[in-house]
C-alpha positions as CSV (number, residue, x, y, z in Angstrom):
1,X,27.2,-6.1,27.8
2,X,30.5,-7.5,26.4
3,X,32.8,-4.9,25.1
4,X,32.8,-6.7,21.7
5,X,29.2,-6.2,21.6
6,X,27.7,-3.3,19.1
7,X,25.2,-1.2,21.1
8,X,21.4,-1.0,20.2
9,X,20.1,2.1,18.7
10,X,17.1,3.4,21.2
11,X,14.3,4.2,19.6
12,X,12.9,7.6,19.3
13,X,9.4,8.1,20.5
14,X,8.1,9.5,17.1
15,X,9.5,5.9,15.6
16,X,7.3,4.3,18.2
17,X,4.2,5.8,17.5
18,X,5.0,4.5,13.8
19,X,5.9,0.9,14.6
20,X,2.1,0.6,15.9
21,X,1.0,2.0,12.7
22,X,2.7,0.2,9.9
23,X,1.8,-3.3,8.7
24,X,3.9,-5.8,6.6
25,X,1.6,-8.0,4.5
26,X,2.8,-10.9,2.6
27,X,0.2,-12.6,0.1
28,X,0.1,-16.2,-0.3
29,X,3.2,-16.9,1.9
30,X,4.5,-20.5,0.5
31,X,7.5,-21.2,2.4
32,X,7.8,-21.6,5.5
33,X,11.2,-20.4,6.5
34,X,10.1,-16.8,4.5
35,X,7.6,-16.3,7.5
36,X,9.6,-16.9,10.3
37,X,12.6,-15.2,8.7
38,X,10.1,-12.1,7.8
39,X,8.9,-12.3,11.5
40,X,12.4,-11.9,12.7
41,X,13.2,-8.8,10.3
42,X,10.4,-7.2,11.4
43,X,11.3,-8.2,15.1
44,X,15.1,-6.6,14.7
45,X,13.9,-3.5,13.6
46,X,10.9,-2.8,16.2
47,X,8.3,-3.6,14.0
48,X,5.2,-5.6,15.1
49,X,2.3,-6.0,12.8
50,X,2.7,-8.8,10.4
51,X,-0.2,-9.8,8.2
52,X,-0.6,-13.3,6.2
53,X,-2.9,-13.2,2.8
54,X,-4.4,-16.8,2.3
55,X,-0.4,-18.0,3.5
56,X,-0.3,-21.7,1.9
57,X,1.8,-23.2,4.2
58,X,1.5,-23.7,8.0
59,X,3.1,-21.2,10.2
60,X,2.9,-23.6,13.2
61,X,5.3,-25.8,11.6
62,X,8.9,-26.4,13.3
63,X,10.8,-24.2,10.5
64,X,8.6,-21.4,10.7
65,X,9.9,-21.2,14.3
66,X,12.9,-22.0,13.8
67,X,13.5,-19.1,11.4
68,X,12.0,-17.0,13.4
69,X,14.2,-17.0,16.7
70,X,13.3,-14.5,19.5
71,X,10.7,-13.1,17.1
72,X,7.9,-15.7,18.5
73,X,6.0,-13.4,19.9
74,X,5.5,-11.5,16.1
75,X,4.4,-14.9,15.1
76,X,2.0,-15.3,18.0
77,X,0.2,-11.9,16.9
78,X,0.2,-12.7,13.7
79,X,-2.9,-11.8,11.5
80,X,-4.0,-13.9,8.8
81,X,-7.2,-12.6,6.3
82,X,-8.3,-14.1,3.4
83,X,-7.8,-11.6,0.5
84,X,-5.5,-8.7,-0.2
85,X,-8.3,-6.6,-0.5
86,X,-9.6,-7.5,3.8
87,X,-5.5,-6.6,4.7
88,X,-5.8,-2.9,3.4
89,X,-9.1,-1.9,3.4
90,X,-8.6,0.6,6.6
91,X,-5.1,1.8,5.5
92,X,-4.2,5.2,4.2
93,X,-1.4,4.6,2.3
94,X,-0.6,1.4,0.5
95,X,2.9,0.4,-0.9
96,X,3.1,-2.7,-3.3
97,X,6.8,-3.7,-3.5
98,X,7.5,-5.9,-7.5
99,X,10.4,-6.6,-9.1
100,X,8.9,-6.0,-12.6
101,X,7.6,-2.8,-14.0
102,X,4.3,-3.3,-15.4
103,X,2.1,-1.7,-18.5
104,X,0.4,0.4,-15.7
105,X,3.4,2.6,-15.6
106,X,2.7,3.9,-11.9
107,X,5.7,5.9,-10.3
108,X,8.7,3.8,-9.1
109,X,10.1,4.6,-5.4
110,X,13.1,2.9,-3.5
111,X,12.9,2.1,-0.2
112,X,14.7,4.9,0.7
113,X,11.9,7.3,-1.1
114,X,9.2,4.7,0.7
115,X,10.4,5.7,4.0
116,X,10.4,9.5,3.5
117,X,6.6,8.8,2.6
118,X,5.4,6.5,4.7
119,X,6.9,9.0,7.5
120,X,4.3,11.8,6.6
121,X,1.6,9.5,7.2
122,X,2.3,6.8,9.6
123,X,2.5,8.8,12.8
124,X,-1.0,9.1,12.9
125,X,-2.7,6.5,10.4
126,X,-2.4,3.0,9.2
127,X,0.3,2.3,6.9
128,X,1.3,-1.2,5.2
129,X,4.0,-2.4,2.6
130,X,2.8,-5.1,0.4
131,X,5.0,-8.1,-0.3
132,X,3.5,-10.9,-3.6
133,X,4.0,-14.3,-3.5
134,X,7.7,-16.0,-3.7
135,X,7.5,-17.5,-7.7
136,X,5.1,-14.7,-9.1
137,X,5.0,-11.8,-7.0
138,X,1.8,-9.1,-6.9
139,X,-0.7,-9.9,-9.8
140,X,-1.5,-6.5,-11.9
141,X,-5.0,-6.5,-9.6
142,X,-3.2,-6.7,-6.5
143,X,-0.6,-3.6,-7.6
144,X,-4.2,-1.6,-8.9
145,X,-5.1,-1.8,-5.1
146,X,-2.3,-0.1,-4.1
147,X,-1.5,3.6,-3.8
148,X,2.2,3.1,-4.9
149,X,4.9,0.8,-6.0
150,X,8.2,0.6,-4.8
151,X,11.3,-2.0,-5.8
152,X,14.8,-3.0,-4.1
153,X,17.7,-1.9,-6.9
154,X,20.3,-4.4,-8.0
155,X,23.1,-5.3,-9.8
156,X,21.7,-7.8,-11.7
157,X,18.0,-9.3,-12.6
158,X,18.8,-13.0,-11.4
159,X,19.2,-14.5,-9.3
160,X,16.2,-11.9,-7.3
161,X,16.2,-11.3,-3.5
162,X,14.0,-14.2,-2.0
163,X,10.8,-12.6,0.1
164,X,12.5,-12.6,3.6
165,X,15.4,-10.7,2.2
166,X,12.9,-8.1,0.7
167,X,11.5,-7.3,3.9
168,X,14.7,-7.2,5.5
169,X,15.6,-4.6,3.8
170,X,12.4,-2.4,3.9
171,X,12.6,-2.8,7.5
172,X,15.7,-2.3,8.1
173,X,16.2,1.4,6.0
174,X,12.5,2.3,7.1
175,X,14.8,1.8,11.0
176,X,17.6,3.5,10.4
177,X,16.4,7.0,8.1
178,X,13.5,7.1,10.9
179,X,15.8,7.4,13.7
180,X,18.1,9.4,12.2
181,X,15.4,11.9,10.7
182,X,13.0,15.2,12.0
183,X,9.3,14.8,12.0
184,X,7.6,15.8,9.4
185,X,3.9,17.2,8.9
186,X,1.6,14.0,8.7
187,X,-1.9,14.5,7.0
188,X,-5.2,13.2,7.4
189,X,-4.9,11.1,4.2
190,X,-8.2,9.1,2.2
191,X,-8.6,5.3,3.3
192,X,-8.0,2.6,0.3
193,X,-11.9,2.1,0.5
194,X,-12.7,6.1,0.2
195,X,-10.6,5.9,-3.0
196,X,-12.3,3.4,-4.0
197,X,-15.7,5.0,-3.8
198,X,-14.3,7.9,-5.6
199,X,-13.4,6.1,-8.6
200,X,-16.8,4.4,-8.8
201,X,-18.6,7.7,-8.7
202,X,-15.6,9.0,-11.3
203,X,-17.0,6.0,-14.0
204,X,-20.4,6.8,-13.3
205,X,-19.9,10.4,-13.9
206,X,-18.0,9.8,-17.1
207,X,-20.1,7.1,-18.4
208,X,-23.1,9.5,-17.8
209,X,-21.3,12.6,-19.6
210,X,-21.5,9.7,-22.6
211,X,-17.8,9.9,-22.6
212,X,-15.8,7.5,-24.0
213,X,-11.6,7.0,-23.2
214,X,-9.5,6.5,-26.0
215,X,-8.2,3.5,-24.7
216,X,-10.9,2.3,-22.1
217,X,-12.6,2.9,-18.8
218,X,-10.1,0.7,-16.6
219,X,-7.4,2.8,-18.2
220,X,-8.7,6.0,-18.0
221,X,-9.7,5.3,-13.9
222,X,-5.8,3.4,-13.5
223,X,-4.5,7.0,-14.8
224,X,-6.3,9.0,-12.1
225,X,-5.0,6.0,-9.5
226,X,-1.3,7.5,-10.3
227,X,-2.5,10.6,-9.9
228,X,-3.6,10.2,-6.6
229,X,-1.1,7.5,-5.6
230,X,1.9,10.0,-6.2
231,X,-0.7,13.0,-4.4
232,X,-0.9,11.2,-0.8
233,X,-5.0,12.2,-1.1
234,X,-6.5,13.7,2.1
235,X,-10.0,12.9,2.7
236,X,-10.8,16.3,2.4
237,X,-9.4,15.9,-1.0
238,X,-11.7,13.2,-1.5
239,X,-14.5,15.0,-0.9
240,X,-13.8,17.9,-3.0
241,X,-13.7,15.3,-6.0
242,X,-17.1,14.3,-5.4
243,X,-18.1,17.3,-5.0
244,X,-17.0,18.4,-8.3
245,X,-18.4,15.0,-9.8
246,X,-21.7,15.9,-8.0
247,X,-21.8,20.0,-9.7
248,X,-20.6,18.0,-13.2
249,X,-23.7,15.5,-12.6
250,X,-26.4,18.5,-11.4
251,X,-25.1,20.3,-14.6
252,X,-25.7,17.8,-16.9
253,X,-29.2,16.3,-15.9
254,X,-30.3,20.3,-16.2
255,X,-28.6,20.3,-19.4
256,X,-30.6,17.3,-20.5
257,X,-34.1,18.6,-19.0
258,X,-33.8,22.0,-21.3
259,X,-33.2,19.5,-24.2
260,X,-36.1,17.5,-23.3
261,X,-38.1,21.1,-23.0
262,X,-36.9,22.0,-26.0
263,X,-38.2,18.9,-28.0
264,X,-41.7,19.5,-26.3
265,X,-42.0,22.8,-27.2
266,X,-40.9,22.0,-30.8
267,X,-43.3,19.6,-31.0
């Protein structure tokens, strides 16, 4: 090594175990030179696992290569599903990165409050940050899907970081506080599809209480997705819930078999 030369940082063996764990997933990909400069983000920081939603260009094209020197081999193990919903469906923790805050009003993190998150969980499960597309980023169904959003501070609104840039930096501070930082106690957190079950049975229940929201039933179930998105559910959390839904449900069909009694008998 020249003397000039800054030294690499070794990685500890915590980090490692992370690295296999956490995913990068950018939907609908349109330029080329994003992917292959993505791939080489990933690649400086130790990372791995990149994953393509329905990308619109071709990543075998020269530029894609081209932009993503030495990081071929990310490229080569690339994964490519159609929909966001096939990219998460196995992880525990999801993190939707947008520029915009929307009506939803879920909890804002930076990358540096991502890390200290996805470092409780990613030691021992599947993790992913979710990246939207160059010109319109994550639609509002997209950022629903996930457990929580995060966004890159700056100085001014425009011009915005470009999609390479974004995951540059996610990389690159999820590297350097991970290697710098203790372990932490990781959890046995709910998969996106257990979640997902659980607010199902949470409408049902509601809708069979004859409850109506004030606003309406997407709301009410996007309020309990904070909730749980800002919790870090376990799946034993999970299970308590439907439990609970379950003791709610037994109490109400008994409720509505002594009313039915009581009409008989008044008859």
């Amino acid at each position: 090594m020249h003397n000039n030369q800054i030294p690499r940082i070794p990685l500890k063996e915590k980090y490692k175990k992370i690295i296999k764990n956490l995913s990068f997933i950018l939907v609908e990909p349109e330029v080329e030179g994003n992917v292959g400069a993505s791939a080489r983000a990933l690649k400086t920081s130790g990372f791995e696992n990149l994953v393509l939603v329905n990308p619109q260009t071709d990543i075998t094209r020269p530029e894609v290569q081209w932009m993503a020197h030495r990081s071929e081999d990310i490229l080569q193990n690339v994964k490519v599903v159609p929909t966001l919903t096939d990219a998460i469906k196995d992880m525990r923790l999801v993190v939707a990165t947008t520029q915009r805050r929307r009506h939803f009003k879920f909890p804002i993190y930076t990358p540096e409050e991502i890390s200290e998150k996805i470092e409780a969980v990613a030691e021992s499960h599947p993790v992913a940050i979710v990246f939207g597309r160059e010109g319109t980023g994550l639609s509002n169904r997209e950022l629903l899907q996930c457990h929580i959003h995060s966004t890159i501070h700056t100085a001014t609104r425009e011009p915005s970081l470009n999609l390479a840039q974004s995951v540059m930096i996610y990389a690159n501070t999820f590297f350097r506080m991970q290697n710098i930082k203790q372990a932490v106690q990781t959890y046995d957190l709910a998969t996106q599809y257990e979640l997902e079950k659980f607010y199902e049975h949470l409408q049902l229940s509601i809708k069979k209480a004859k409850f109506v929201p004030r606003d309406s039933y997407d709301d009410f179930i996007t309020r309990f997705k904070r909730l749980l998105g800002r919790s870090l559910a376990e799946k034993r959390d999970v299970r308590l819930m439907h439990k609970l839904l379950q003791i709610y449900e037994g109490r109400i069909d008994k409720l509505e078999r002594e009313v039915s009694f009581l009409k008989k008998e008044s008859e």
